[in-house]
C-alpha positions as CSV (number, residue, x, y, z in Angstrom):
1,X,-11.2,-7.3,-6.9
2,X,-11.6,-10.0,-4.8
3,X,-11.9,-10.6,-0.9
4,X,-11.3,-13.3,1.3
5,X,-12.0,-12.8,5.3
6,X,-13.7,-10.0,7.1
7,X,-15.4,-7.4,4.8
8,X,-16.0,-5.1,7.6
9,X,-12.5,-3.9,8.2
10,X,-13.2,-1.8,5.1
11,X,-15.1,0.2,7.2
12,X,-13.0,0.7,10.0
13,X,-10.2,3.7,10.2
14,X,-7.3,2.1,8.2
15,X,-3.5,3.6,8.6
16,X,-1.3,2.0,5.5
17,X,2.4,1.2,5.9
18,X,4.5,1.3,2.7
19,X,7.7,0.6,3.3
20,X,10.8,0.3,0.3
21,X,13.0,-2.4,-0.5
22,X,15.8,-0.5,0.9
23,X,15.9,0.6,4.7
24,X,18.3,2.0,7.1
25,X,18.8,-0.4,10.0
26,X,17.9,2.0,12.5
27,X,14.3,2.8,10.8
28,X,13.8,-1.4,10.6
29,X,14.1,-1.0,14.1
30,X,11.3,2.1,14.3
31,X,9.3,0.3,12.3
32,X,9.3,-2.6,14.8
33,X,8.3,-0.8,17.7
34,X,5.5,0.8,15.4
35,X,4.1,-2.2,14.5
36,X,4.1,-3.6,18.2
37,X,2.6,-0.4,20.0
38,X,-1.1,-0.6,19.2
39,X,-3.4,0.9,16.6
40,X,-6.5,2.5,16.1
41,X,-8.7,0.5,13.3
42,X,-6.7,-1.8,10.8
43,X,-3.5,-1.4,8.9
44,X,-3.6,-2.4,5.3
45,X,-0.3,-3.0,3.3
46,X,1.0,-5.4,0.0
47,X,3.3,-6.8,3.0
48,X,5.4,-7.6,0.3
49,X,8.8,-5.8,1.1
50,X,11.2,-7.6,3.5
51,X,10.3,-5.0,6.0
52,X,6.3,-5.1,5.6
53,X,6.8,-8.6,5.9
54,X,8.3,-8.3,9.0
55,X,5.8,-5.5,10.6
56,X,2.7,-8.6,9.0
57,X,4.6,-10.6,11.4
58,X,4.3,-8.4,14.6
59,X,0.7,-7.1,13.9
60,X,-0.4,-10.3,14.0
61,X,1.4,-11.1,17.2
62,X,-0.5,-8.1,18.4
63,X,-3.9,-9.6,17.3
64,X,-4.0,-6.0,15.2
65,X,-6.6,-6.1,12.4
66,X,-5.2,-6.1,9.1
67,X,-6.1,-5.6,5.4
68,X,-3.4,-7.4,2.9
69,X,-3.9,-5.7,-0.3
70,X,-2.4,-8.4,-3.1
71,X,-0.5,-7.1,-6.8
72,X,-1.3,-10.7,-7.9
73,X,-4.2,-13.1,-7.8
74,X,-5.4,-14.6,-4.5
75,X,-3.9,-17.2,-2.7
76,X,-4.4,-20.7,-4.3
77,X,-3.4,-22.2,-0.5
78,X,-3.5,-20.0,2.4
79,X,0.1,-19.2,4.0
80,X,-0.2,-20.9,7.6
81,X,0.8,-17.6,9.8
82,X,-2.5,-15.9,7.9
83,X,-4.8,-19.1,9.3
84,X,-5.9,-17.5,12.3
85,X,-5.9,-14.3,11.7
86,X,-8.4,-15.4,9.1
87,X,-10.8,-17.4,11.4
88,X,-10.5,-14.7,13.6
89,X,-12.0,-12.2,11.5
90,X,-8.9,-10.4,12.1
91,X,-8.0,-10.7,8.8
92,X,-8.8,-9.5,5.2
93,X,-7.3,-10.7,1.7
94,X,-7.7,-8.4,-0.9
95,X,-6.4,-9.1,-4.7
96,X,-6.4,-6.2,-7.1
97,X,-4.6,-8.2,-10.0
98,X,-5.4,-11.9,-11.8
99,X,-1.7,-12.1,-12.9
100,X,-0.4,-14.9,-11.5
101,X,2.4,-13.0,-10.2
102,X,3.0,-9.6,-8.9
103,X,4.9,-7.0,-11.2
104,X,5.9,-3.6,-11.1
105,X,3.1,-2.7,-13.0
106,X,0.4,-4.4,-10.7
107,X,2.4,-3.3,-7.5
108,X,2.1,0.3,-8.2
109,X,-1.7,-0.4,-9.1
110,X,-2.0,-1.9,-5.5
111,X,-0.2,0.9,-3.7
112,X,-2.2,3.4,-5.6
113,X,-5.5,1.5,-4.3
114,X,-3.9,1.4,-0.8
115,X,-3.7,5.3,-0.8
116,X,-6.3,6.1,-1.8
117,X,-8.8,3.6,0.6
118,X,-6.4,4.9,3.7
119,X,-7.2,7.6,6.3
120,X,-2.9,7.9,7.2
121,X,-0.3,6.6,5.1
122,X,3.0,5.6,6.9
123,X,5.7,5.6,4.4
124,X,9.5,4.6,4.9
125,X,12.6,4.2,3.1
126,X,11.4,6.5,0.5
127,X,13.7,8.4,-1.6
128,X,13.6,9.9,-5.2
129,X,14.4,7.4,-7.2
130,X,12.1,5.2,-5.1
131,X,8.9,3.3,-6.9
132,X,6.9,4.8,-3.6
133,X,7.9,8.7,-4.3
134,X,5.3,9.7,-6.9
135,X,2.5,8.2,-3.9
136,X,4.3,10.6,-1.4
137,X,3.8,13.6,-3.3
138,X,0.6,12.7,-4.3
139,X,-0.6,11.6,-0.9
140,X,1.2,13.6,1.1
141,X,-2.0,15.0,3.4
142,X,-2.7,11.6,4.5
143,X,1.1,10.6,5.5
144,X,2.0,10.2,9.2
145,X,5.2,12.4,10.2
């Protein structure tokens, strides 16, 4: 592992949003409002699906704390909307992977990690054939309804 920002969201209550590749447009819009109506501790996500990249977007907006859990090594060059966040302290980087890019492999490694180190789990878009079902089953005391 390796970190880059504020180690002390690890400690705070942490709700994770998983959300899959393919989403109905009226749950994109759900998830939206979710992201913008406050939260209680940090969210921590891969924000690597369209829509988690989206919901990054908004809880930064929101100045909510957030936990980016990578499936690949760390950045080599910061992205410019995680700048502030990261001088903030709002902001933690976490890589779980030193592949230089992320795979199926590694991304079901970093959701696994993102499970288990959250208190709820919000989960969208899942469906059986989804990578994200086994984690639902498994994790399914943790999962916001």
């Amino acid at each position: 592992m390796e970190y880059l920002g504020n180690t002390e969201l690890l400690s705070m209550p942490k709700t994770a949003f998983l959300a899959s590749s393919t989403i109905a447009p009226d749950v994109v819009l759900r998830c939206y409002d979710w992201a913008t109506d406050g939260h209680e501790g940090c969210v921590v996500s891969g924000f690597s699906s369209r829509l988690e990249q989206d919901v990054l977007h908004f809880l930064l907006r929101a100045k909510v704390s957030v936990i980016m859990v990578l499936a690949r090594r760390m950045y080599k060059e910061i992205p410019e909307e995680l700048k502030a966040p990261l001088e903030q302290g709002r902001l933690l980087i976490v890589s779980t992977s030193t592949a230089a890019r992320q795979s199926r492999p590694t991304a079901l490694a970093r959701n696994r990690y993102i499970c288990e180190m959250a208190d709820r789990i919000m989960m969208v878009g899942v469906t059986d054939g989804s990578s994200l079902y086994g984690l639902q089953e498994e994790f399914r005391n943790k999962l916001l309804l």
